[in-house]
C-alpha positions in Angstrom: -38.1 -85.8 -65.5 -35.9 -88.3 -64.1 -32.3 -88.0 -62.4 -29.7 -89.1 -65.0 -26.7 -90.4 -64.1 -23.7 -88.8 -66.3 -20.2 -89.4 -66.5 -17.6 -86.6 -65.4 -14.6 -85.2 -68.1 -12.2 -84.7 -66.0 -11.8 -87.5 -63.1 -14.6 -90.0 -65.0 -16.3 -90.9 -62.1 -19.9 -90.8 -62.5 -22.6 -88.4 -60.8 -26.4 -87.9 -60.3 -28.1 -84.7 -62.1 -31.4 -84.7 -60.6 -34.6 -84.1 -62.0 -34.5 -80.7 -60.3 -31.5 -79.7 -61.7 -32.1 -80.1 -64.4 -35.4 -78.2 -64.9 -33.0 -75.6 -63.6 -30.8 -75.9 -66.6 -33.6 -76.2 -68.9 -35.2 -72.6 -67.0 -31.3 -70.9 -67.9 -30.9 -72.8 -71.4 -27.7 -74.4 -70.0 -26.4 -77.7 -71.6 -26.2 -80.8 -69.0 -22.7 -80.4 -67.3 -19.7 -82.2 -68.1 -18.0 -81.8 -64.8 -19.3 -83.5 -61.6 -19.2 -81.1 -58.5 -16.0 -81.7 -56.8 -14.6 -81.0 -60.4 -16.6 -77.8 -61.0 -15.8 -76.8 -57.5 -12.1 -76.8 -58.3 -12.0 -75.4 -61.9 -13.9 -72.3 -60.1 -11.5 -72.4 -57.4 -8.3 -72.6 -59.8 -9.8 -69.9 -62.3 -10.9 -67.8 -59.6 -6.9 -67.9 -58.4 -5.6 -67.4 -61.3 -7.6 -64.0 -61.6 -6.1 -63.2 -58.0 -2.2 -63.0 -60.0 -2.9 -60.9 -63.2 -2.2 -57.4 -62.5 
């Protein structure tokens, strides 16, 4: 497996998703991602949050 090179949804910048990864995927039957880290990173951040105000 080669690293691809894949485009992120939300800011469009591109990143690498190494060979390693994505055996790692492949083991968990995820898809490839859609969001590069620093996006992922703050979607978990903001949904994680937004848990924090629901009572």
């Amino acid at each position: 497996m080669e690293d691809k090179i894949l485009v992120c949804q939300d800011c469009g910048e591109e990143f690498t998703f190494t060979a390693g990864e994505q055996e790692f995927f492949t083991e968990k039957g995820f898809s490839d991602p859609k969001r590069c880290k620093t996006c992922r990173d703050k979607r978990k951040s903001y949904r994680r949050n937004d848990r924090s105000y629901q009572f």
